[in-house]
Structures are given as C-alpha cells and as structure tokens.
DOBARO-842027 format. One record per residue (C-alpha): residue number from 0; residue in one letter; x, z, y. Coordinates in pm, 1 decimal. Each point is the difference from the previous one (the first is absolute). Layout:
N
- pos code x z y
- NUM a X Z Y
...
//
This chain:
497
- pos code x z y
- 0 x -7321.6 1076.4 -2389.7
- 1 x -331.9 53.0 103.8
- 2 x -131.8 -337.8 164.9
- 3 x -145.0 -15.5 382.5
- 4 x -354.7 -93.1 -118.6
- 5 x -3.7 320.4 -176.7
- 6 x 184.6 174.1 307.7
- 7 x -256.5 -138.5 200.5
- 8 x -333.2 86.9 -168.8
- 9 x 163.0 351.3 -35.5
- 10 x -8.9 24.0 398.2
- 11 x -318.4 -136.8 16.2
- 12 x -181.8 263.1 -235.3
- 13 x 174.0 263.8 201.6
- 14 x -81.9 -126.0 315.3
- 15 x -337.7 -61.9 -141.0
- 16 x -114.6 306.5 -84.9
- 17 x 241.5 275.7 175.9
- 18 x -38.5 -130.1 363.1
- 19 x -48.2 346.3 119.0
- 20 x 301.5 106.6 -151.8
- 21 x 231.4 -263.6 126.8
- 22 x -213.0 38.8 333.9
- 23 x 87.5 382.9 56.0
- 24 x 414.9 -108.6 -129.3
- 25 x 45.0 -239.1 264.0
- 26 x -278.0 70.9 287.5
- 27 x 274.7 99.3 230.5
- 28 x 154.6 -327.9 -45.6
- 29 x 206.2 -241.5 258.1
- 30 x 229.5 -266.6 65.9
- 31 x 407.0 99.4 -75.4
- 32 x 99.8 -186.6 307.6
- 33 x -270.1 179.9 264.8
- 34 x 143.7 173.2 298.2
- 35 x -41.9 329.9 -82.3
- 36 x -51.5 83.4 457.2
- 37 x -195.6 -292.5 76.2
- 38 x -25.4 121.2 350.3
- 39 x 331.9 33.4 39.9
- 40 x 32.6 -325.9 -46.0
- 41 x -271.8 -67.1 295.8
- 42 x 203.2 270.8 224.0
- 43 x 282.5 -263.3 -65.5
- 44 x -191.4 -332.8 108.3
- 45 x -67.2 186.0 333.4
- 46 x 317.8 86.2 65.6
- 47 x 123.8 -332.4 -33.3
- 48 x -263.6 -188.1 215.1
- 49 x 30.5 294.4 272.5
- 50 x 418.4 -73.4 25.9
- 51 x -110.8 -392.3 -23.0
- 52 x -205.4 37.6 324.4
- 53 x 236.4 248.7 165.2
- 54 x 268.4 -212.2 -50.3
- 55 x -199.3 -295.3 136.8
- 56 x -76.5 193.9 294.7
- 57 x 344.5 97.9 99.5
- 58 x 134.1 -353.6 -18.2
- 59 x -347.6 -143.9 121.8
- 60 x 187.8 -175.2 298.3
- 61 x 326.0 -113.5 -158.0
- 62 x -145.3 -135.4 -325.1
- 63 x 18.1 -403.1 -17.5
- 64 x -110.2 -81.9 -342.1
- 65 x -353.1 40.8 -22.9
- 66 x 0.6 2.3 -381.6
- 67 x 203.6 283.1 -10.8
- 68 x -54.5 377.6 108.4
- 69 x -416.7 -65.5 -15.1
- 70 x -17.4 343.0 -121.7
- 71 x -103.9 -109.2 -318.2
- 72 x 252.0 188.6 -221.7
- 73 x -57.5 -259.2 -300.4
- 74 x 121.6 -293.3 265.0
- 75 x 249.6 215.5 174.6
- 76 x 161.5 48.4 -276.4
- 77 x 96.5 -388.7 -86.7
- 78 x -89.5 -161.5 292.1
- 79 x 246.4 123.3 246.0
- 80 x 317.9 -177.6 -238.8
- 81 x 51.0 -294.7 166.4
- 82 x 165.3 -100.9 -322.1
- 83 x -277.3 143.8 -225.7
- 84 x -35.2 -388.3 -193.2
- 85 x 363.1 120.6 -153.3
- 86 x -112.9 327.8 -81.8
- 87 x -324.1 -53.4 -121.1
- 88 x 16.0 307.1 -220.9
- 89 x -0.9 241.2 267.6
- 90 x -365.0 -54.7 -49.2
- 91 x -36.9 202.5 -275.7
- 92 x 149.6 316.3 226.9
- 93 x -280.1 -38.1 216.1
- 94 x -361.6 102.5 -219.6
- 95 x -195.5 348.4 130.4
- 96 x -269.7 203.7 -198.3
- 97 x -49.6 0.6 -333.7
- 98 x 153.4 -324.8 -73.3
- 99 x 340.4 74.4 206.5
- 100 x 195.9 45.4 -344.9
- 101 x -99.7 -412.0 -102.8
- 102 x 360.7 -152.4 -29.7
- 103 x -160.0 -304.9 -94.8
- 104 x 305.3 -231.2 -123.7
- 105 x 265.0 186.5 238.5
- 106 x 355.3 -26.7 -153.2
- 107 x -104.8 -331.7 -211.4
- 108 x 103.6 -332.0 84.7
- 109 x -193.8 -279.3 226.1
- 110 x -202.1 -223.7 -188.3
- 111 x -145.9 -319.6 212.3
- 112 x -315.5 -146.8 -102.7
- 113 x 32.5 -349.3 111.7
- 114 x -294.7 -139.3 -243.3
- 115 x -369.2 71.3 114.8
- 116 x -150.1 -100.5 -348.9
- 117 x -119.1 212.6 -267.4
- 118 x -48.3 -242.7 -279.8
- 119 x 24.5 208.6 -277.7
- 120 x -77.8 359.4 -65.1
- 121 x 201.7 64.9 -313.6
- 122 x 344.3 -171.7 18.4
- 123 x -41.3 -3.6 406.9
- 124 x 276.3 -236.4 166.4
- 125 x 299.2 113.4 170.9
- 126 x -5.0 29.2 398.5
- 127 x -345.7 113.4 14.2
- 128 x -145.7 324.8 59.1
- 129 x -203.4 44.1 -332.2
- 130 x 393.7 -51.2 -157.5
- 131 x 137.9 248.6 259.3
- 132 x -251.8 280.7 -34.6
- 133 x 26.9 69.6 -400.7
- 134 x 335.5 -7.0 22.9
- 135 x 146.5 393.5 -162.6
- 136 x 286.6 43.0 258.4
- 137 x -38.2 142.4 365.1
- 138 x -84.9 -347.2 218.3
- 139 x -54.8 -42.7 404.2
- 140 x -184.6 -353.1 -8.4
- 141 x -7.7 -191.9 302.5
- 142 x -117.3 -364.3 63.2
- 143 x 158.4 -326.0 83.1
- 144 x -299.9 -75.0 294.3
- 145 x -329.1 -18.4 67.5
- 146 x -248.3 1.8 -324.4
- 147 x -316.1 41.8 -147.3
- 148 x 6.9 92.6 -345.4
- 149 x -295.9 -60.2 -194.3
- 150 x -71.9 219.4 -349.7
- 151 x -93.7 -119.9 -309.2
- 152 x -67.1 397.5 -55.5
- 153 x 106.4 317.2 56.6
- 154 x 344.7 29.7 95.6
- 155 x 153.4 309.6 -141.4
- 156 x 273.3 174.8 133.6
- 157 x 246.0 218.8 -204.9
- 158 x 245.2 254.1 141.3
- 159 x 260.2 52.7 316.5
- 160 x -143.1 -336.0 159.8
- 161 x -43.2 -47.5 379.7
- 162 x -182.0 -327.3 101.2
- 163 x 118.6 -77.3 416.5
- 164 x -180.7 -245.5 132.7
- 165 x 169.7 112.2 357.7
- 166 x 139.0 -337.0 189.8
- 167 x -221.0 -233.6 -183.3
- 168 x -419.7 -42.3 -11.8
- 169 x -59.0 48.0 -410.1
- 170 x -362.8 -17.6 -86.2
- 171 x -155.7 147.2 -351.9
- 172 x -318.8 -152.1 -117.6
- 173 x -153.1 -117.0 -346.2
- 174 x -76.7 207.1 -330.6
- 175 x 42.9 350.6 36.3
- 176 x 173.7 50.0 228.6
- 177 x 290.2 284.0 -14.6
- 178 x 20.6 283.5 -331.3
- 179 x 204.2 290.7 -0.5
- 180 x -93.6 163.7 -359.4
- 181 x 203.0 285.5 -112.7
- 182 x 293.5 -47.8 235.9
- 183 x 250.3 147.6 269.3
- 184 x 175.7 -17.1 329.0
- 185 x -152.5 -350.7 136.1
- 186 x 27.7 -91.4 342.4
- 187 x -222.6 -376.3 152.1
- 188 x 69.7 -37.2 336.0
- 189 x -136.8 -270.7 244.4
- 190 x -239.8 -218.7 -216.3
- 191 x -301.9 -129.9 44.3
- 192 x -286.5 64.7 -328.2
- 193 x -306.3 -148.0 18.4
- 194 x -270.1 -236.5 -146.9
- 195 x 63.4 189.5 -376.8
- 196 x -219.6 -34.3 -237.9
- 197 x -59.0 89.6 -380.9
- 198 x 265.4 -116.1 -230.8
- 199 x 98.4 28.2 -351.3
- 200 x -108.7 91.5 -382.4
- 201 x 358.1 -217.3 -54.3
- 202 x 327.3 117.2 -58.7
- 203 x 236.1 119.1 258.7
- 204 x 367.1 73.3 27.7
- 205 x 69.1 346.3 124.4
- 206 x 337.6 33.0 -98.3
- 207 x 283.5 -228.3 -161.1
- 208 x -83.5 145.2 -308.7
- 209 x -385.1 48.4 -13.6
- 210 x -263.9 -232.3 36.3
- 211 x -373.0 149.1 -18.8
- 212 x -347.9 -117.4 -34.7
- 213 x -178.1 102.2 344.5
- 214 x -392.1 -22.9 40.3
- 215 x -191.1 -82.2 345.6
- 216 x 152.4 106.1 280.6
- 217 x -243.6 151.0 297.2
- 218 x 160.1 -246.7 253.5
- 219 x 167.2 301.8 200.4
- 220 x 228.9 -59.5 244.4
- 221 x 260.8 241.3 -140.4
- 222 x -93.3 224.0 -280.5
- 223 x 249.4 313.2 -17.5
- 224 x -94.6 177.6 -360.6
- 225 x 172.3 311.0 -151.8
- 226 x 327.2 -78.2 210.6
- 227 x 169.2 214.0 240.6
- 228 x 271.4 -13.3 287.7
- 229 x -192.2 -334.1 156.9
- 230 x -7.9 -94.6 376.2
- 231 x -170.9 -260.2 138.4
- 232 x 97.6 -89.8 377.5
- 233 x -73.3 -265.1 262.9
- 234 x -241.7 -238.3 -203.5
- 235 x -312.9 -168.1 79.0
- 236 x -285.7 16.7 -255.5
- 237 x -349.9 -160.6 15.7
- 238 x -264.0 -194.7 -198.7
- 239 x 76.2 133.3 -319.6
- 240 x -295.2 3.2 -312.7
- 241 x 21.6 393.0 -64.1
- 242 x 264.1 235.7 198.2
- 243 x 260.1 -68.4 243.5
- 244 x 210.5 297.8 -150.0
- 245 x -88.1 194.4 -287.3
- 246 x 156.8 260.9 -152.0
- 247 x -125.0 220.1 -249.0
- 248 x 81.0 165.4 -365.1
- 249 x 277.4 231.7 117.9
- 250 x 158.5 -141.2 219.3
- 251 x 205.2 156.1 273.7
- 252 x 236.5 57.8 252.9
- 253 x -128.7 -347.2 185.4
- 254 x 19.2 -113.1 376.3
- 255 x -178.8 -258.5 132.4
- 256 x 117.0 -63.3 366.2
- 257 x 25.8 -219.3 286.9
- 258 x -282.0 -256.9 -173.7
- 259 x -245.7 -206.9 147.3
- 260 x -360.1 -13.0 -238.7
- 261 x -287.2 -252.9 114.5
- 262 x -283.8 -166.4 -174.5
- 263 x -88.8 231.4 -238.0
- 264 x -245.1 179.3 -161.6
- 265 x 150.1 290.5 -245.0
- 266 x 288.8 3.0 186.9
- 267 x 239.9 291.7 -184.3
- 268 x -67.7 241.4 -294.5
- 269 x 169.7 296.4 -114.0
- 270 x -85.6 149.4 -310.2
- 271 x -131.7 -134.9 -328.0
- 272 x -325.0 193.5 -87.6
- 273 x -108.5 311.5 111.5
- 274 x 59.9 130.0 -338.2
- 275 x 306.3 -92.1 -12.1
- 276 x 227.3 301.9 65.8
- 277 x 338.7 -82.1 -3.3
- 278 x -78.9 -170.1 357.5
- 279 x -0.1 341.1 104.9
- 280 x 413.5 -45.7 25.7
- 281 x -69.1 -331.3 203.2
- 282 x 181.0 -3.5 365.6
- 283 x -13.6 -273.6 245.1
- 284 x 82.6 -52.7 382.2
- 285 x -212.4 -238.3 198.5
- 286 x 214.8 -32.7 303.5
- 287 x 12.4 -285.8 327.2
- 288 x -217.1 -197.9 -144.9
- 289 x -297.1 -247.2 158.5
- 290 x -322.5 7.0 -151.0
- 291 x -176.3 -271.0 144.0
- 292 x -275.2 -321.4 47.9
- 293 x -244.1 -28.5 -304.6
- 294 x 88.7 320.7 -181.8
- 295 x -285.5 232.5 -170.9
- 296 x 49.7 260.7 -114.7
- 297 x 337.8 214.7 -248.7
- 298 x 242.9 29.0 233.0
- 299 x 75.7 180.9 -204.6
- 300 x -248.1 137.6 -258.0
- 301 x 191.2 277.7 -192.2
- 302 x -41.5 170.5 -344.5
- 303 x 154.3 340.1 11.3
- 304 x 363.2 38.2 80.7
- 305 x 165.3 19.3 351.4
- 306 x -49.6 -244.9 275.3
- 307 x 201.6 -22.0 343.5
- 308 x -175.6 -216.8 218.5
- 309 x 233.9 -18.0 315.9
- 310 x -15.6 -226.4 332.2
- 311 x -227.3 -268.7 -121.8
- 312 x -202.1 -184.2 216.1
- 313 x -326.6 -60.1 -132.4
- 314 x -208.2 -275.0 212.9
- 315 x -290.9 -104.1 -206.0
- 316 x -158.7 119.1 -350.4
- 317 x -411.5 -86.4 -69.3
- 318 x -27.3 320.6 -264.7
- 319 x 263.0 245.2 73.1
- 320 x 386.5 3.9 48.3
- 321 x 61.3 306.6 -186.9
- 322 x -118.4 73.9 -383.6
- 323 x 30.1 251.1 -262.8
- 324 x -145.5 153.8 -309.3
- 325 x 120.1 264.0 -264.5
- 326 x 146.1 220.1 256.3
- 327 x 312.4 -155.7 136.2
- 328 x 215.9 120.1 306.3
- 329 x -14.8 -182.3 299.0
- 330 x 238.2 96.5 270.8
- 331 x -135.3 -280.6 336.2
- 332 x 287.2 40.1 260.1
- 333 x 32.4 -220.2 307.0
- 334 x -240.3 -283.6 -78.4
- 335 x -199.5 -152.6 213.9
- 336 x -349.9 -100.8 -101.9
- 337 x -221.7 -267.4 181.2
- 338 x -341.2 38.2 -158.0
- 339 x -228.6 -349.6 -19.3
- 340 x -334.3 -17.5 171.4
- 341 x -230.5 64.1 -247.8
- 342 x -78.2 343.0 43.5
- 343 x -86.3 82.7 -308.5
- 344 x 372.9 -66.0 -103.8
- 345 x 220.7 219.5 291.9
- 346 x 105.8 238.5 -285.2
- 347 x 315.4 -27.5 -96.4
- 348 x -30.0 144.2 -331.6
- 349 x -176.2 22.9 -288.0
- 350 x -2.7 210.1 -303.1
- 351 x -120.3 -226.8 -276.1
- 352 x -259.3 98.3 -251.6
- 353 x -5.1 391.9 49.6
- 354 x -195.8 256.5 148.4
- 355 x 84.9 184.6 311.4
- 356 x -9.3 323.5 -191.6
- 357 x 294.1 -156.6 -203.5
- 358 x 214.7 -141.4 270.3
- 359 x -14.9 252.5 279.6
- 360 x 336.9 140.6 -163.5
- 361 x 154.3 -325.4 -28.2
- 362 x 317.7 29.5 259.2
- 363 x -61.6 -304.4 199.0
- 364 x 153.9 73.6 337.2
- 365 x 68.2 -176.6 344.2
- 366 x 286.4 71.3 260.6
- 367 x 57.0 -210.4 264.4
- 368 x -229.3 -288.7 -65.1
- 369 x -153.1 -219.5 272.6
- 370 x -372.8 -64.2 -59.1
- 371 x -150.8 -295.7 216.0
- 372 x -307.7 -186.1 10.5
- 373 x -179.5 313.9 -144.7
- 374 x 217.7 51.1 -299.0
- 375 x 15.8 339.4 -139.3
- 376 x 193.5 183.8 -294.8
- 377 x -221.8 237.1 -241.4
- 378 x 294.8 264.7 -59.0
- 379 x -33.8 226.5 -334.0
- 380 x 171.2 308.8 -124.9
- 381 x 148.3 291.3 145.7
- 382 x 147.7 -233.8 260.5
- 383 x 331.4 229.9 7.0
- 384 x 57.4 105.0 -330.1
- 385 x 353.0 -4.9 -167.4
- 386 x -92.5 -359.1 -87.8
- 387 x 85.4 -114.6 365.6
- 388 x 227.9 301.6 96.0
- 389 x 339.7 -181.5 47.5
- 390 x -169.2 -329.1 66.0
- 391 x -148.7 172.1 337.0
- 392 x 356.1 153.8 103.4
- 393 x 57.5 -278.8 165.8
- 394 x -280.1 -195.3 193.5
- 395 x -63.9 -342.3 -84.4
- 396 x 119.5 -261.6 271.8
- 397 x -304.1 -136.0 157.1
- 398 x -213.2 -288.2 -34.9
- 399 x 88.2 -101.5 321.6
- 400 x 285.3 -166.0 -118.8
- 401 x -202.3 -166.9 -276.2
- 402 x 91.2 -352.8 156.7
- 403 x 350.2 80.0 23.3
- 404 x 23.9 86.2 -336.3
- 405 x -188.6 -232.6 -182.9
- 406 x 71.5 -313.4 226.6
- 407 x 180.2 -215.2 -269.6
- 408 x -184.8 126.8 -258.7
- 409 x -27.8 -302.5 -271.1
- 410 x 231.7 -292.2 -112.5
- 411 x 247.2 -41.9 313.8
- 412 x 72.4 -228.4 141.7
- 413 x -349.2 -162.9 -112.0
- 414 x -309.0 -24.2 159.3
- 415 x -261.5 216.3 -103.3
- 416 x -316.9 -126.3 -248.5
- 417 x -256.4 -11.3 286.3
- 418 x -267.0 -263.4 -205.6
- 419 x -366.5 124.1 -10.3
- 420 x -123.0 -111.0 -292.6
- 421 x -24.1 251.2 -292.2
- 422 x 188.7 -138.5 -305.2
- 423 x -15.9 100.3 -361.0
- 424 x 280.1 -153.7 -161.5
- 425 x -55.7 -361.6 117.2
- 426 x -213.2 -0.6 -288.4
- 427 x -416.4 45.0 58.0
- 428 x -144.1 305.5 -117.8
- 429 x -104.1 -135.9 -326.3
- 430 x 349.7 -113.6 -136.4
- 431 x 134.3 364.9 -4.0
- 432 x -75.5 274.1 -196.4
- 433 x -346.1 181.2 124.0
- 434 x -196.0 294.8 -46.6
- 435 x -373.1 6.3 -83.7
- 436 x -67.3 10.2 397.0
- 437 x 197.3 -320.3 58.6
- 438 x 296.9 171.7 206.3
- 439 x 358.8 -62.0 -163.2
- 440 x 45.1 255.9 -236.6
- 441 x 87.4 380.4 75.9
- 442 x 297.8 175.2 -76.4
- 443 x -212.4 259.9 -125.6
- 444 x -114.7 -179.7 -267.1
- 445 x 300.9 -102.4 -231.6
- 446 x -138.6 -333.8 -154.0
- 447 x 300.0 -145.5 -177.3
- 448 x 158.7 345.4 80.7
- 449 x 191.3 54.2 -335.9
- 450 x 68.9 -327.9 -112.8
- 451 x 170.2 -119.7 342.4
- 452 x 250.4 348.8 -69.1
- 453 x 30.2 15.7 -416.7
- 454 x -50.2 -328.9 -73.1
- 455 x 293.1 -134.8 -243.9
- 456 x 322.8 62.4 95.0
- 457 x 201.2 -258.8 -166.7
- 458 x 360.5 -34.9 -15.6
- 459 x 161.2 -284.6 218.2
- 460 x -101.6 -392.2 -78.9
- 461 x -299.9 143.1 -243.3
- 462 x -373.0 -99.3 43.8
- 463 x -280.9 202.7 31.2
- 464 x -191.6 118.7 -298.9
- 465 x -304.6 160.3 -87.8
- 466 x 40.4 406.2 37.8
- 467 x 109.3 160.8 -290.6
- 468 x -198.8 295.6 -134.9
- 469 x 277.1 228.0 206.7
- 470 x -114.9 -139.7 311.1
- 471 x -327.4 19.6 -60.4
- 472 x 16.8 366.9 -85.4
- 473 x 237.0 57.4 306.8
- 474 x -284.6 -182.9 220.2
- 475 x -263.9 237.4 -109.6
- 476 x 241.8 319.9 -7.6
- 477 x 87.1 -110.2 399.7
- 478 x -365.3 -81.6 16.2
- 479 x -118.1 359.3 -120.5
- 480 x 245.8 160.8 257.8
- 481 x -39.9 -128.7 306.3
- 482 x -353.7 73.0 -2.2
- 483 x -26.6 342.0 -109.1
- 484 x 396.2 156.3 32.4
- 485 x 77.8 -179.3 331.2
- 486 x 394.4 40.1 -2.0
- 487 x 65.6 50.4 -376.3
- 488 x 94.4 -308.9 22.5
- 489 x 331.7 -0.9 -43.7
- 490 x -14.8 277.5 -275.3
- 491 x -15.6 -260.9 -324.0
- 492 x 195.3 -220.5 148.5
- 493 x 323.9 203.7 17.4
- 494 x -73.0 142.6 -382.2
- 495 x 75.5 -409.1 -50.3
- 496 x 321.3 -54.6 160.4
//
C-alpha cells in the first residue's frame, strides 16, 4: 500500500505545476452547507422582527414583564417562559439568519461546570468547561455560579455543545481565548470574553480521544475556523490581543446577535484572505447587537461571502464601522450609525485596498439605516438587482426602534464593560506576538498559521513530537494552496480520509 509521504508529494507535484488545471476544475467552488437563497433567509429575519414589534404594539398596555415581548424576536422567544430555567433548551428554537439551524447541544443532557480551573490541557479535570467542551456526545453546559475562568490556552470546542451562561455572571479570560476548528452546531450564550491573549505551541485536548500539538494562538476572543451552524448571542466582548470574533476559512451559516463589543481595535473579521475562495460560501447575520466605547474599526471587515447586517446600533468607531475587500455582499438593514467627530472619519464604510473602478459593482446596499452625527453609507452595485430582490419585499423595520431592540444587548443580567482604558490582553504590547510596526499581529498575516492547525495530532495521553516528514509535506502542500488555489483546500484532504 502506497504510503502517505508518497501520497503526499504526489499532490504536491500536481498542485505544483497544474494549478491552472485544478484552478479551472474547481473555480466555481463553495461550501456544501451554504444557503443556496441567502436572501431568503434575510426576507425571513424581517418577518420575524416586524411580528416581534407588532405584537409588542398590540399588547403595549397590558404587558407587565418588561423582559418579555421587547420585540426582539431572539428574547421573545425565551424570555416570555416564566419557567424558561427548566427548559433551557428552548433556546436553541430561538436563532435567526444564517445561523438559525445551530442546535448547539439540544437533545443532550445537562452538564454543570462547578470547577473554574483549567489546570491541565491534556487530561483536563472533570466539572470544568475545558472537560465539558471535548466531550463527543450532544452537551447543554451550564454553571454552578458566578466564575471567571482563566485559560491556560485555547479552549477548543467539539460538536452539538451549547455553553449558557444565562442566570449566572461567567467570565472568559486567559490564553486564547475560545476555538471552534472544523466543527458544528455550537451555541455560547451569556458570557463574558475578554482580556485573551496568545496561547499555546503545547498540546491540547480536543476530543476524548485526540490530543494535538497547537502553536501560538492570536489571543482572539473567539476564533470560529472552517465550522458551520454557530451562533453566538447575548455576550460581552472587549480588550482582546487580535479579534473579538473571527471567522474565516469556510465557514458558514453563523449568527452573531444580541452582543455587546467595547475596547477594541480589530473588532470582527470574516474571511481568511482575499484569495481564499471558498469564503465565497461564507454567510453570517450581524443582528441586535451594540457596537460601542473604544471600538476602531471591523465591525465587521468581510472577505467575500454574504453579510446581513441588521438593527445594530453603532455609537462610536475612529476608522470605519463597516469593511470589506474581495467583493463580498453586504445587505445594511435597519442600523443606526452615529458617526465620531473627526470628520475625516463620518464614512461608514470602507472598501479596503481596491480601486473604485473595482468596487463600484460590489453590492453593498443600505435600507432603512439611521445616519447621525454626519454618518453616511457609500452604497455599490445595481442597488436592486436580484441580489436584494426578496430581501426588499418586505421593508426593513426601522431604526427607530434601534433602542428597543438592542436594549439588553450583552451578558444579562450584568453590567456592561464601560472602563476607558484600551487593553491588550492584560499583557503590554511587547509580551504578545507583534508585527514589524509594533501593533499585535494581523490576521492577515498567518505567523504560526499552519503549525497552530497541522501540528501533531497525537492519540490520547501521547506527547508531542517533532513533525514527521508527512506533516511536513502536508504543511507545505496546505501552504502552496492557500496562497495560490484559495478554496482547494479541502481537495487533498478528502483524497486522505
């Protein structure tokens, strides 16, 4: 049987020296698990908050629970069950846009996390999260009280897991912070992340069976790579070394709602590299979220792919709110947009490294957006093309009810991170990893890129090792790709299953 170094150097010849080849095979190329009518999808996040606020608005005068019928169809949802602690998993029935199918660990059993340690990264000890999150089986993990749980590193998080922070104040700081790496249908709920900073080249449990050899971290906040069916919903973020949310190398079908970000600089990335094609399959809803004190700019910045940006209230950015390169979609519905007083920085936008003669077909559109302070939106594309055609059917609710919507956006029941200082990781600048310029280092630039992701994956209890001539091979091969073949990614790897 022919042996995987020899598999392996195959590929790489071929990739080598046929790129155009394998280029022209897969150039129409993306993800399995896209939605195949994105705006369908944004047709149905309208009509949801629309019956939210009708609904509100009919029983304005008899309601008496103020944390239920907001009009917020996320809180609405949960929030009016008086007994919702005993049916926590209702939660999972809750999720709009792209990320409504994330079941997270719906159907599982509880598991409490009673333990705020995280001692040890390969055999991690029972009753705390790190144990909880690798386990295989479908999990809804909830905590004993209040917390703060502070990483060695990266704390990676396998399949059908929901982490509900709801009832208690559960903080998430230290090395790493949060990795989702080739996974599906998570759910975190009501934590706090912040204070994370670069983490690793140890070995790390992901599973009960695997251990594997992960290299620096970038000290994001929470890192969502090559995973799908993921929302993230009423957390606070802030002061992280990198981003506050990234996601990027195919990854889709992702909701990011009712959050509260602060204190950042690169505050959210979607999309790898602008090479990269399989991002073209990426889909993400930005909805009810806060973006607030001491943010900069990325909120988001977007690589290709589809991006919903819907009822956000946007009160201060010092570069731009709204970023993108590589032609992505971005549909801008019902936002409201306070501009800062530097005006040289009232744009909301920005297209990143391109000429105008590039971008002026980029479909960047706004409906029903609030600009104050002198904000304004620089729209591109044919504005009502088939791209937007059954998103527009039905008109965005307005960002007059911005406040409404997005009132408990963040950890509830918490108060909000309202410190001035800018942090980088509780660390000085010099401690983390940096770029020539002296800023933390950029997503963009991969660093420890391959050996963080195929380091060596060794079975349970092992210890790390120096790569084999397999991995090295592999690390070039993945190498090779990803800068010229974008989302032939995944091509060599399936031939190895």
């Amino acid at each position: 049987m022919l042996s995987n170094t020899f598999i392996l150097s195959f590929f790489f010849i071929i990739f080598l020296f046929s790129p155009h080849i394998i280029t022209a095979t897969f150039n129409n190329l993306t993800l399995p698990h896209q939605h195949p009518f994105p705006e369908s999808v944004v047709q149905d996040v309208k009509r949801r908050v629309n019956e939210s606020i009708s609904r509100r608005q009919i029983l304005d005068n008899t309601v008496t629970n103020s944390q239920c019928l907001t009009g917020n169809p996320i809180d609405d949802c949960w929030r009016c069950d008086p007994n919702w602690v005993n049916n926590r998993q209702q939660l999972a029935d809750c999720a709009i846009g792209f990320g409504h199918g994330a079941v997270g660990g719906k159907g599982g059993r509880y598991y409490l996390v009673s333990d705020p340690s995280d001692i040890d990264t390969v055999n991690p000890t029972p009753g705390t999260l790190r144990h909880a999150v690798i386990q295989e089986e479908p999990l809804w993990i909830t905590f004993a009280g209040d917390m703060i749980i502070t990483l060695t590193h990266e704390l990676m998080i396998n399949n059908f897991k929901t982490i509900d922070g709801r009832g208690v104040n559960v903080q998430v700081t230290g090395g790493g912070c949060i990795t989702l790496q080739y996974v599906t249908n998570v759910i975190i709920h009501n934590i706090h992340v912040y204070n994370c900073v670069p983490s690793g080249n140890s070995n790390i449990r992901q599973s009960p069976t695997q251990v594997g050899w992960r290299g620096l971290s970038d000290g994001d906040g929470i890192s969502i790579y090559s995973s799908r069916n993921i929302w993230i919903d009423h957390c606070a973020l802030s002061h992280c070394t990198d981003g506050l949310i990234d996601a990027i190398m195919g990854s889709t079908a992702i909701t990011i709602s009712n959050s509260y970000f602060t204190h950042h600089d690169k505050v959210m990335l979607l999309g790898h590299d602008d090479r990269y094609v399989a991002d073209v399959g990426m889909q993400v809803t930005i909805a009810f979220n806060h973006f607030g004190q001491g943010l900069v700019q990325r909120m988001p910045r977007c690589r290709r792919g589809y991006i919903h940006v819907v009822n956000n209230d946007f009160t201060e950015w010092q570069m731009y709110a709204i970023g993108g390169s590589a032609n992505p979609t971005i549909n801008s519905q019902g936002n409201r947009f306070t501009a800062p007083e530097d005006p040289n920085a009232k744009e909301v936008t920005k297209r990143v490294d391109v000429d105008e003669r590039d971008w002026t077909q980029w479909n960047w559109r706004t409906e029903g957006d609030q600009m104050v302070n002198g904000a304004y939106f620089v729209p591109s594309g044919d504005g009502i093309s088939n791209q937007y055609a059954l998103a527009s059917s039905m008109e965005p609710k307005s960002a007059f009810y911005i406040d409404q919507l997005t009132t408990n956006a963040g950890v509830i029941g918490v108060a909000r991170d309202t410190s001035v200082a800018m942090s980088y990781g509780g660390r000085t600048r010099t401690t983390v990893g940096t770029n020539r310029n002296g800023g933390a280092r950029r997503k963009e630039d991969d660093g420890d890129f391959l050996e963080k992701v195929f380091g060596s994956i060794a079975s349970a209890g092992s210890s790390s090792s120096p790569p084999s001539t397999t991995t090295i091979l592999l690390s070039l091969l993945i190498l090779y790709i990803t800068t010229n073949n974008g989302g032939l990614l995944t091509f060599p790897l399936l031939l190895l299953r």
